[in-house]
N, C-alpha and C positions, 0 to 999 in steps of 0.2 A: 630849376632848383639845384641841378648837380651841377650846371655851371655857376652857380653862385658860390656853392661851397666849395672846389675848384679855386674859383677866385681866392677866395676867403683863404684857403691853404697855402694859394701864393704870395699872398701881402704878409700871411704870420711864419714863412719860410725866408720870407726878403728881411723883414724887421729882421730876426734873429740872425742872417747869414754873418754879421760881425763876428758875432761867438766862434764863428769856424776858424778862429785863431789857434783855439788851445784845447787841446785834448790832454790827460782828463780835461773834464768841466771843473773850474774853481767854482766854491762856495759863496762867492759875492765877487761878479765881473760888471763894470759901466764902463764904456767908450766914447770915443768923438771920433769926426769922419777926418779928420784934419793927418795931412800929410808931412810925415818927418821924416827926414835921411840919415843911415848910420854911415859914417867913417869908418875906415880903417883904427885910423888915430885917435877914436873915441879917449877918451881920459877916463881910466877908470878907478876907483880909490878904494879901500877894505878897511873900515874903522878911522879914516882920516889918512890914512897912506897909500902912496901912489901903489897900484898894482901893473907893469907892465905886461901887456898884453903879447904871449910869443907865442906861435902856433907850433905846436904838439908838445906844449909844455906837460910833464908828470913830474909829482910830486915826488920831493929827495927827501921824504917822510910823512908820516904821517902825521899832520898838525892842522893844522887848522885852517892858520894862512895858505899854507902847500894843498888844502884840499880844495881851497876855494879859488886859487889861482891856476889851478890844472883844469875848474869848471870854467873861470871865463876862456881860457884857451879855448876848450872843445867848445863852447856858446859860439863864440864869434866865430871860429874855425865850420860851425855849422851853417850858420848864417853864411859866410863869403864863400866859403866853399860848397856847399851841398848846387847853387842855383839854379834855386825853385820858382822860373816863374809860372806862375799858378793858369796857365792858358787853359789847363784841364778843367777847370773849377767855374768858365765862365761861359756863357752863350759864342756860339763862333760868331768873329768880326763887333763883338764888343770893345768899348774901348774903355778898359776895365785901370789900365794903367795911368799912375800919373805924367801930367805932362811937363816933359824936361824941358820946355824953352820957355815954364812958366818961373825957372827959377828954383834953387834947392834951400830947405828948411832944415837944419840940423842937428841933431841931438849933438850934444854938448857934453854931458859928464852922463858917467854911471857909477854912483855912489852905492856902494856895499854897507850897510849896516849892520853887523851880528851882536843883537843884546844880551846873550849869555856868554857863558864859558863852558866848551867842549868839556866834555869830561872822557874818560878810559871810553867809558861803554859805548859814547856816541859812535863811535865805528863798528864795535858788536853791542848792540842793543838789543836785549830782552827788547820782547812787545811791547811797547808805549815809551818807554826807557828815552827815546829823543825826539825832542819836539820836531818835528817836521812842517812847521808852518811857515807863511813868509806873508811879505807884504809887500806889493809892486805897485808903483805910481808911475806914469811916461807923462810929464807936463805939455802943455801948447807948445811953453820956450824951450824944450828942448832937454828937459831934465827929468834923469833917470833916479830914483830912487831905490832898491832893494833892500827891504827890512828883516834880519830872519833871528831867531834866538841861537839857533846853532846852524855850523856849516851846514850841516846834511841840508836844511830849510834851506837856505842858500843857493844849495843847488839846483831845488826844487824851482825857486823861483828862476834862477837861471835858465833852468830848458824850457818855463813858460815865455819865457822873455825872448826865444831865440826864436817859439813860433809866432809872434808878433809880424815877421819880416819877411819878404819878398825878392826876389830879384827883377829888376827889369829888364826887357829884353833886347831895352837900347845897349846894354852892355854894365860895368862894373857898378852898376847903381842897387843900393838896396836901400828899400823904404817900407812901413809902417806907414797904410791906412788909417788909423785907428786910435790917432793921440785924439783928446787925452785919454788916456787908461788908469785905471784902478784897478785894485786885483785884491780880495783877501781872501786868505786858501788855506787849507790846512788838512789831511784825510781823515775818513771816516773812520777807516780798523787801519792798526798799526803792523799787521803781517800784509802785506798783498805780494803773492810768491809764482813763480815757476817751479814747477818739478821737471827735472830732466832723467832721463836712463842711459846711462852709460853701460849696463851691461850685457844688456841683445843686441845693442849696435854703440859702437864706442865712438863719442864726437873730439876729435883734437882740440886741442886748447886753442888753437884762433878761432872756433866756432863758439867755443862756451864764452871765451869773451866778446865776443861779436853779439851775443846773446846778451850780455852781462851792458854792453852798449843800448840795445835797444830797450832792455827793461829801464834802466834809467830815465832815457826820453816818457817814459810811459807812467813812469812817478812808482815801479815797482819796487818793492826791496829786499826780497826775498829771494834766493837760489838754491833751491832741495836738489843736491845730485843724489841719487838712490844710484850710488857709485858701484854696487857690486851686485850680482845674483847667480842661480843658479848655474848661468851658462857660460861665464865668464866674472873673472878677477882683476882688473886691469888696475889694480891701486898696488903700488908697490910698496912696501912693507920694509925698511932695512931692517927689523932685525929678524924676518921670516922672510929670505925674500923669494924662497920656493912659490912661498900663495900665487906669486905675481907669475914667476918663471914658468910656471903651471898650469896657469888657472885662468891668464890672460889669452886672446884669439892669437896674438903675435906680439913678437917681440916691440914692434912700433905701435900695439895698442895698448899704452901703460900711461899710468901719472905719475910721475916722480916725485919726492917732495916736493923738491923744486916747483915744477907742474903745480900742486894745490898750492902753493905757498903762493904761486903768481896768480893765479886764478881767484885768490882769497883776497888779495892785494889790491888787484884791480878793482873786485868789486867793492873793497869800502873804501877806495875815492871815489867812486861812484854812487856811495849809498847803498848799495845792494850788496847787504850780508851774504855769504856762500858759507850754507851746512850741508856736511854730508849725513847720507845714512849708509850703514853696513843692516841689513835684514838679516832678520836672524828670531827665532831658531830655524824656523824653513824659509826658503829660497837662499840656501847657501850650501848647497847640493857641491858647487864647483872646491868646496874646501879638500873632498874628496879626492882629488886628485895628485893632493898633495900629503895630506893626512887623513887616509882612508880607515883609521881608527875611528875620528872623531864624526863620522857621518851614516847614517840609517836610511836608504831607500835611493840611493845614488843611480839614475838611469836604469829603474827598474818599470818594466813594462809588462799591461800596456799604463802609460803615465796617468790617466786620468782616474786611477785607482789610489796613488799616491799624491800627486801636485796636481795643479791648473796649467802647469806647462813644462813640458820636460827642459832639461831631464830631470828635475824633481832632486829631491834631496834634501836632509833636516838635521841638525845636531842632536845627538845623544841626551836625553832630556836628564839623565840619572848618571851624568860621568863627570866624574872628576877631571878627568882628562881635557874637558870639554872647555871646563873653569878656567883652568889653569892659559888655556891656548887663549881664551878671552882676555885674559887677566894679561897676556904678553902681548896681545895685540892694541889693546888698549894702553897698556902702557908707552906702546911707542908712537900710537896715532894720535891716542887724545891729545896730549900737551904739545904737538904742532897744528891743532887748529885751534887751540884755544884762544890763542892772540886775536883772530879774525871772526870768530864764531862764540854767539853764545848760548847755542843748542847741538846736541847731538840726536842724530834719530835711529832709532834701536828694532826697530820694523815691527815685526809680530803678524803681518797678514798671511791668513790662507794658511797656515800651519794644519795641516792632514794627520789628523786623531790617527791614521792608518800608519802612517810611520812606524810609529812605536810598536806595534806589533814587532815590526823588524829587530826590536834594539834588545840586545840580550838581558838589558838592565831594567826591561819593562815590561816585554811583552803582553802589550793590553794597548786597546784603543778606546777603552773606559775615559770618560770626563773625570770621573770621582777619585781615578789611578794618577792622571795627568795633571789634574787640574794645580794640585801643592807641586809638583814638582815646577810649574811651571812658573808658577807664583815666586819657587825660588829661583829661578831662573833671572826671572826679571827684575826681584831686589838685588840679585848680585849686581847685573849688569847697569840698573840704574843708579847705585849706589857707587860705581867706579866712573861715571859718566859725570854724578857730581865729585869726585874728588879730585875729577881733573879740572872744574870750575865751570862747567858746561851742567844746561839745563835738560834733562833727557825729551825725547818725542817716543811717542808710537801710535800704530796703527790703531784703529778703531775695534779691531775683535780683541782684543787681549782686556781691557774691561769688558765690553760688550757680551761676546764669544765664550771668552773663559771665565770670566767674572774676578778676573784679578785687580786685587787691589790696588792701587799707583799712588805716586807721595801729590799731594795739591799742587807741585809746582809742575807736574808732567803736563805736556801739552802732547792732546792726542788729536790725530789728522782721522778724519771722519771725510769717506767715500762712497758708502754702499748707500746713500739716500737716505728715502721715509722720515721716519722719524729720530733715525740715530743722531742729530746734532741736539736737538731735545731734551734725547734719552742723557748723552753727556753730559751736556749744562746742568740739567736737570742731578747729575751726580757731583754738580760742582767742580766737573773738570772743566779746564780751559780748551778750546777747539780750536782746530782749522778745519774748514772748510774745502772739501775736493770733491764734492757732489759730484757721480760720473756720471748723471741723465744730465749736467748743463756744463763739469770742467774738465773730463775727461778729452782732451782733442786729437786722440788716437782712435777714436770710436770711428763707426761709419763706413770704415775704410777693407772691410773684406777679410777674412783667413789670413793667419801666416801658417794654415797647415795645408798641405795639399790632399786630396782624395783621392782613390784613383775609380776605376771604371765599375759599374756592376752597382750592387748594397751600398759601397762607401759613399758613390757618387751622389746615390740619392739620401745619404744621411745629410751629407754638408752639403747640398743646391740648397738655396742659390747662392751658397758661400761667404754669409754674413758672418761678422762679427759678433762677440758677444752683447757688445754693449752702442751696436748702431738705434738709428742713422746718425749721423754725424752733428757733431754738437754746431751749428752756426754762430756766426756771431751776433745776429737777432735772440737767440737761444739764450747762449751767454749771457746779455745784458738785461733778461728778462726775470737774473734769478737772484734772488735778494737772501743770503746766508742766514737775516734773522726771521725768516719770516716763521710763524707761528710761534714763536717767544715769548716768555714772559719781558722786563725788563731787566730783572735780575737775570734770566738765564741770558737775553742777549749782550750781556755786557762782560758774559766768559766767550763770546766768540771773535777771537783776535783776529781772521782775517780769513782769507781764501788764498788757496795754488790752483793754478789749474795745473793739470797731470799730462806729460808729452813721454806716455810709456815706446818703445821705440823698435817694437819688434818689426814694423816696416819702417822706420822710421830712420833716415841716418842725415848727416850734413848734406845732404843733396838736395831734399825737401824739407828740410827741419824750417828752414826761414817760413816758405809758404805756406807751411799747416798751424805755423805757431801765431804768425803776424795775420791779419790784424786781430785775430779772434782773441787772444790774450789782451791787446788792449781793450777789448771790450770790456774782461773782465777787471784790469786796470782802472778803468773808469766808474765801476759798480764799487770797488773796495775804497777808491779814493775819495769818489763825488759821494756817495752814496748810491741805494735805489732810486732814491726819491729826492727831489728837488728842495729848496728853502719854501717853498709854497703848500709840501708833502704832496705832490705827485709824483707820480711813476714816470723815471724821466724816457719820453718820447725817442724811438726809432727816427721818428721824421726828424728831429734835432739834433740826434744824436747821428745822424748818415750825415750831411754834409761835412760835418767836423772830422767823423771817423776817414770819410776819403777824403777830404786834403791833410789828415793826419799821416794816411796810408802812403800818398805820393812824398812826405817828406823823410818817411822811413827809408824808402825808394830811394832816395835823391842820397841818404845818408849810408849806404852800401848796405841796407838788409833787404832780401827780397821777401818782402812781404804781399800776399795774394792780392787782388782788385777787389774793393768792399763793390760794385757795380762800373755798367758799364760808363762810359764816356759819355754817349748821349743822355747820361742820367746825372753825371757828374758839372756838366754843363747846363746844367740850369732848368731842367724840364721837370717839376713836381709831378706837374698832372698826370704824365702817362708813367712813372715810376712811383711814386705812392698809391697805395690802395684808398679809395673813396669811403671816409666816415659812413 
């Protein structure tokens, strides 16, 4: 009986292995088994005109054409250049390839079709604000069709088009198994983001764009830098530009305008909005250093009396002082991202009622003392957030926590579980998604404080973290943002980040703890949880895809971890699936 169902797992693992094309899963994919070869010299065309194909083309602005001719560059440039022959992916001594002295079949044209018109926002898009759909057909004869309403869709369908393709290992040949193809696709939620930390450990700008590369192949669009905190400043500031001189670990650990301005650039010819956040009024302890007015609880110990992690530190909840430093710093930060971004995020977590004792202007760690000042706190700051044309963000305690009131258009990032996405909808705010029991993927991974010998030793054995064990990528794709929703409240949930907080974290391992477990969640926010059928879409369908997704990451310069091993990736269900 168990070798039957055995069996049975392997004929509905073979049927499906075509799908192992394209990760996300599209919303409606058929195939044929028929083999086609790509050119170099494909002929490619964008609304009836030729588009030449030149590799490491970028766009000499931002337009439309210029966005969608910098995507076939890096399409094709993936394809010829990554090569991927897929030997990993099949039983040893299969003869998985086609055969070259039977004659080559050749795609012929790849016609571009965009039936709208870009508008400002499509490169900072509010949620839902750009249609992101497409429509891909590969004929028998050799013909490519791409249908999209706006470039972004375009490209979307572009980087499904690129994982169609192969290398062979006879040499310059690339081919698609798999004509003919259909494809219609579209995402589920309009946010699906990374969050990154640049201030416990600072990543240079060729890692964030390297990042800002992979989310794209992944169909994400979203990039949270939570750019500053307690322990460091690393944003440079011209018209304060002490914060930075200060506040940053070293002089080589800063952004410069410049710096975000490329960083923002990049990501919307790639689709992927980049917003920052400044946190505030606690974790911003590091202002201290520079204006030691404007800060209460500055490296005061022991920390876990004040903050969650040293050295702690919170603005003056009652100071003018405080306003005004806001009011200049925004003046000069807001209106340079506002061209690329159309959110700002204004933090609010973990703020320590304890502070205020310290602040001359308050002394009380009373709610009912705090709670109006706080409230004004946050209509200053999110009323300067929209005047610079930016839609504000924040953390999940500042309603939750403090019970402050926020304007309908706030969108709050909800983390702490249970039932806080619920509780939000359920107040008619719009959500993100960062659940830390399935998006947090800094969990798991041990202390960044050390103990030493005696009492301490035995308080912190055996040295876990708060929030382990570690989120997997089976974890990840197990967890559905709307679930126990009304339908009204699920249709305030824009989307999901997972969270890459970086106190052990720097550009050394940032690739292998972020890939592939992000696109797991990539595929939950794009495909959906649940399949066109409304099932829970399957691990065992979803692993073959995720590891020949994984080796093309590989192949494209990010290193991302092995979803299994080799003997599992070659073709063996039975002994790498668990038995129904």
């Amino acid at each position: 009986m168990l070798s039957s169902a055995f069996s049975s797992l392997s004929l509905f693992l073979l049927a499906l292995s075509p799908v192992a094309a394209v990760w996300p899963a599209p919303q409606k994919y058929s195939n044929g088994s028929s083999v086609l070869y790509l050119h170099q010299n494909i002929k490619v065309t964008y609304n009836g005109e030729f588009l030449p194909y030149t590799a490491g083309y970028a766009p000499q602005k931002l337009s439309s054409k210029e966005v969608v001719q910098a995507g076939v560059s890096r399409t094709l440039s993936a394809i010829f250049g990554s090569k991927f022959v897929p030997w990993k992916l099949h039983k040893p001594g299969s003869q998985f390839e086609p055969d070259l002295r039977k004659g080559q079949k050749w795609l012929n044209t790849l016609q571009i079709v965009q039936t709208g018109k870009d508008q400002a926002s499509t490169f900072k898009p509010l949620a839902g604000e750009v249609d992101e759909s497409y429509n891909l057909t590969v004929s028998d004869s050799g013909d490519v069709k791409l249908t999209a309403v706006s470039s972004i869709g375009v490209l979307r369908g572009l980087e499904t088009f690129s994982q169609l393709f192969y290398q062979h290992s006879a040499g310059p040949f690339w081919y698609t198994p798999y004509a003919p193809v259909s494809i219609q696709d579209a995402p589920k939620f309009p946010h699906r983001g990374v969050m990154i930390d640049t201030a416990r450990n600072f990543f240079p700008v060729p890692d964030i764009l390297r990042t800002i590369d992979a989310m794209a192949w992944n169909k994400l669009n979203r990039l949270h830098v939570h750019v500053t905190d307690s322990q460091s400043w690393p944003l440079v500031i011209p018209s304060m530009p002490e914060l930075a001189a200060k506040g940053a670990y070293h002089p080589s650990q800063t952004y410069s305008p410049e710096d975000v301005a490329t960083i923002q650039q990049y990501g919307a010819e790639r689709g992927v909005e980049v917003y920052f956040e400044i946190d505030m009024p606690g974790h911003i302890g590091v202002v201290s250093l520079s204006h030691p007015d404007l800060i209460v609880a500055y490296d005061q110990l022991p920390y876990y009396w004040w903050c969650n992690e040293p050295p702690c530190g919170a603005f003056k909840l009652n100071s003018t002082a405080v306003d005004a430093f806001v009011e200049k710093l925004f003046d000069d930060l807001l209106p340079r991202l506002a061209p690329y971004a159309a959110y700002f995020h204004t933090g609010g977590d973990e703020l320590n009622k304890n502070d205020s004792m310290l602040d001359d202007g308050v002394r009380s760690n009373s709610s009912e003392v705090l709670q109006p000042l706080l409230q004004k706190f946050i209509d200053a700051q999110h009323a300067r957030v929209r005047k610079a044309g930016l839609t504000p963000m924040t953390w999940e305690e500042i309603p939750l926590d403090w019970n402050i009131t926020l304007g309908k258009d706030t969108v709050v990032q909800s983390w702490l579980g249970g039932d806080s996405v619920k509780k939000l909808t359920g107040m008619g705010l719009q959500v993100i998604d960062s659940d830390y029991n399935f998006l947090y993927l800094d969990c798991g991974r041990g202390q960044w404080i050390n103990f030493g010998n005696g009492a301490a030793f035995d308080v912190g054995y055996p040295f876990n973290d708060w929030c382990g064990p570690t989120k997997s990528w089976r974890l990840i794709y197990s967890h559905d943002p709307t679930a126990n929703l009304t339908p009204e409240e699920a249709k305030l949930v824009l989307g999901g980040e997972v969270a890459v907080w970086s106190e052990t974290i720097d550009p050394v391992n940032f690739d292998s703890l972020v890939w592939p477990r992000a696109s797991a969640a990539g595929e939950v926010l794009w495909s959906g949880r649940t399949d066109a059928s409304g099932q829970n879409r399957s691990q065992l369908e979803a692993a073959p895809r995720l590891n020949e997704f994984r080796e093309r990451m590989v192949l494209r310069g990010v290193g991302a971890s092995p979803v299994q091993m080799t003997f599992c990736t070659q073709g063996s269900p039975e002994e790498c699936n668990w038995p129904a």
